[in-house]
C-alpha positions in Angstrom: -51.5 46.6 81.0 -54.7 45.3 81.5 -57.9 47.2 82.4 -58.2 46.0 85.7 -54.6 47.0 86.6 -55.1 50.0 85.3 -58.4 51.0 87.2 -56.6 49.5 90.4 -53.8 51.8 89.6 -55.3 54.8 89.0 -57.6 54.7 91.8 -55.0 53.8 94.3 -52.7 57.1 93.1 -55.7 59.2 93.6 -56.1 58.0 97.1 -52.8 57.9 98.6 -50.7 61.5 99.4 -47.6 59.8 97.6 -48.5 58.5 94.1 -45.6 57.6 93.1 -45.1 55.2 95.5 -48.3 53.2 94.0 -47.3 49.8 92.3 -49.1 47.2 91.1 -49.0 43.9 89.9 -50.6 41.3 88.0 -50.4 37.5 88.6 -52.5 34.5 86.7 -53.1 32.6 89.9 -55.1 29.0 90.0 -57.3 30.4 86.7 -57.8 33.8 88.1 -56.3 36.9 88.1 -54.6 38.3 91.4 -53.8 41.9 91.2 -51.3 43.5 94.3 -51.5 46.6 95.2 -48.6 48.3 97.0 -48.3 51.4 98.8 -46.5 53.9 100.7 -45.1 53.6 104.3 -47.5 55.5 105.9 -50.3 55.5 103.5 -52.2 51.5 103.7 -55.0 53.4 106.3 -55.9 55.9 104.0 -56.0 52.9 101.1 -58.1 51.0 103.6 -60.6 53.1 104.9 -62.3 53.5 108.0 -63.9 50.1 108.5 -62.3 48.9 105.1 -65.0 50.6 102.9 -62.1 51.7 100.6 -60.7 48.8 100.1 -63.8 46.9 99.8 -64.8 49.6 97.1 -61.8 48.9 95.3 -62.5 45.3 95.5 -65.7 45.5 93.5 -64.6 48.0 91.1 -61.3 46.0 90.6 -64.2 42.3 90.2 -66.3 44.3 88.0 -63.3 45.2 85.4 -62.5 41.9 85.7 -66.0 40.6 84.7 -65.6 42.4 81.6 -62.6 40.8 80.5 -63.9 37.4 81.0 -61.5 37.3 84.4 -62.2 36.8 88.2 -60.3 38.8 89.8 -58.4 38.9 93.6 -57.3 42.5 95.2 -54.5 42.2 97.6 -53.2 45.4 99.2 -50.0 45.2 100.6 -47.7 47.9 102.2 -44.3 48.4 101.1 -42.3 47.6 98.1 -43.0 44.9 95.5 
């Protein structure tokens, strides 16, 4: 698993009422790295934010692992199963 998966991951579970529910998924993607976050029925507004502050929080966190590992990096959340 790589880091940026994992901070996705971990962040997402915090957020959301049903953590287990959290999956995500990693894709090379046209030389960069698309990560896909799925969630809960029920739980993509709290992932989201008001105003989409969380998820463009999660965005630059998820960017800025990437940076380390030499990777750009696209966040796609997503509601349901993968």
């Amino acid at each position: 698993m790589s880091g940026v998966r994992e901070v996705v991951e971990v962040l997402a579970r915090a957020l959301t009422d049903r953590p287990d529910e959290v999956h995500v998924r990693e894709k090379e993607f046209k030389g960069a790295l698309l990560v896909e976050l799925y969630v809960g029925p029920g739980e993509l507004g709290r992932v989201i934010g008001r105003q989409g502050r969380t998820a463009a929080a999660l965005r630059t966190l998820a960017a800025t692992s990437g940076e380390k590992e030499g990777k750009t990096v696209t966040l796609e959340i997503r509601d349901g199963k993968p």
